[in-house]
N, C-alpha and C positions, 0 to 999 in steps of 0.2 A: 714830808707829809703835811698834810692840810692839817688846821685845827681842825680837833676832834668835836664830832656835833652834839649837840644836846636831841636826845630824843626820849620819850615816851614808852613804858610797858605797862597796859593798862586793860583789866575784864570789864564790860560793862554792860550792866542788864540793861534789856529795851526800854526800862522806862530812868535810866541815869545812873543808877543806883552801882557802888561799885565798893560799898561795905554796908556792916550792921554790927551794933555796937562792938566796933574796933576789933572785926575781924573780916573776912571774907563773907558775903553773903551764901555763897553757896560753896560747893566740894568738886572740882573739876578738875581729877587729875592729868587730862589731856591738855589743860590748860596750866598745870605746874608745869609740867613738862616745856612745854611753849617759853614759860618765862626763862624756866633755867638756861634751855637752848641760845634766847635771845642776851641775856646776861650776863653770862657764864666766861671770867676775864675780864671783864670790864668794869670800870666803876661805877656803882649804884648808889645815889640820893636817895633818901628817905628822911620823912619827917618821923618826928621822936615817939608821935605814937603809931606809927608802921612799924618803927621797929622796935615797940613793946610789944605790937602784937604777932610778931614773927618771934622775936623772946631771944635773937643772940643774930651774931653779926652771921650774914652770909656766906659760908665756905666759897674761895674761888672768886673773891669779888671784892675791891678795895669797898667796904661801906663807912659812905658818908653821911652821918646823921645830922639835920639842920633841924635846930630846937632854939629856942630862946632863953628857955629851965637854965640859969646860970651855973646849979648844982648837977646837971646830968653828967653822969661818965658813966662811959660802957666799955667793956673789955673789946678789942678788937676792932675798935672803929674810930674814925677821925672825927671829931664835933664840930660843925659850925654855925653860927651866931646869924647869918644872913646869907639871903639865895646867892648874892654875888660871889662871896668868898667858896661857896661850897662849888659853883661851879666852875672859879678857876681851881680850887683844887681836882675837879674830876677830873677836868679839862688836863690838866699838870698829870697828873698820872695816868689818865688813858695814853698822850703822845709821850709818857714815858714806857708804858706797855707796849707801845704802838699797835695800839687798836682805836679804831675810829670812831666812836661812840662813849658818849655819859649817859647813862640809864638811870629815868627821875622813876623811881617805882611809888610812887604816893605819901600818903593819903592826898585828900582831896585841899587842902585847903595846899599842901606843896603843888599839886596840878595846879589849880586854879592861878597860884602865884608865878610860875614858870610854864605854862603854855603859850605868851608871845616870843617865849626864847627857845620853841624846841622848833627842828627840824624834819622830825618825823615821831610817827604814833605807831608800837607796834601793837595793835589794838584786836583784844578776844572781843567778838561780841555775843555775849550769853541770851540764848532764844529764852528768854523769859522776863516777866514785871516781878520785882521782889521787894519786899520789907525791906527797907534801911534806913540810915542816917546818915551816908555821904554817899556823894552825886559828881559826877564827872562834869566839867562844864561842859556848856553845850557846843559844839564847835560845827563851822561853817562850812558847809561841803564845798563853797567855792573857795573857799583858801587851800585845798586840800587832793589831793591825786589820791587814787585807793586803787591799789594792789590785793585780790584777793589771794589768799596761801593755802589755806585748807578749811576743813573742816573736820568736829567730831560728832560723834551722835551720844544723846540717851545712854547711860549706861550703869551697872553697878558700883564704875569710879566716877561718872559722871551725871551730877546731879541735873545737865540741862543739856540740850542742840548748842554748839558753838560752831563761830566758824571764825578765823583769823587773816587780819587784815595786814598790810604794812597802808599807811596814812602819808607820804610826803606834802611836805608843805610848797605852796605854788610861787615861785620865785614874787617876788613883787616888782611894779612897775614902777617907775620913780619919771614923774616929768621934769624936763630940762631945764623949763621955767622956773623952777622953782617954789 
């Protein structure tokens, strides 16, 4: 088996917006669904305040928490100190699962720091502008291939229109010269 890829599971309202104070900005349960689908077995990164505001380690998913807090410890989860170590640990336990995927679920400053090492985006994007305080970077459609999957609508579990993408990223070219 290949090494396992780093990729991306991320909601993101149309105008960037992808929380509000240190939670989800909005209620889309078509879109929990979605994550758990995509993550479910596999290892998941998170930064330390994702997973204070999810409140306990994910059933069914090795979770990685990457913090700097040299006092953190959480029942359930593995801690690491920098993005590199936490992705060779995913990296080590997904090809020990053997499933092909490490799943970075946020916050934003974990996005922002590990989006030139992921290889795919599994990405909601929420039909709406909202209130918040962390922002997805803004990413290149020409780096990027888009697979659309579905969609949801409106609803009493769903506070907006989504629809869900898969994101690969576009091999790069590299000239001979040097």
């Amino acid at each position: 088996m290949k090494q396992p890829r780093v990729v991306m599971v991320v909601a993101v309202a149309s105008n960037g917006v992808i929380g509000a104070d240190g939670d989800l900005a909005w209620k889309i349960s078509d879109d929990l669904k979605w994550f758990k689908s995509v993550t479910m077995n596999k290892p998941i990164i998170m930064g330390r305040k994702t997973f204070d505001s999810i409140g306990r380690a994910l059933p069914g998913r090795e979770n990685i928490v990457l913090t700097r807090a040299p006092e953190f410890s959480a029942q359930g989860v593995f801690i690491a100190r920098a993005p590199e170590p936490a992705l060779r640990l995913g990296r080590a336990i997904a090809a020990a699962a053997d499933v092909e995927e490490v799943c970075i679920i946020g916050g934003a400053e974990i996005y922002a720091g590990l989006l030139a090492r992921t290889e795919r985006i599994y990405l909601t994007r929420v039909a709406a502008s909202v209130e918040g305080d962390a922002v997805f970077p803004a990413l290149d459609s020409a780096d990027w291939t888009e697979r659309h999957v579905s969609s949801c609508k409106k609803s009493p579990k769903n506070d907006h229109d989504c629809e869900f993408f898969i994101l690969d990223r576009k091999p790069t070219i590299t000239s001979k010269d040097g």
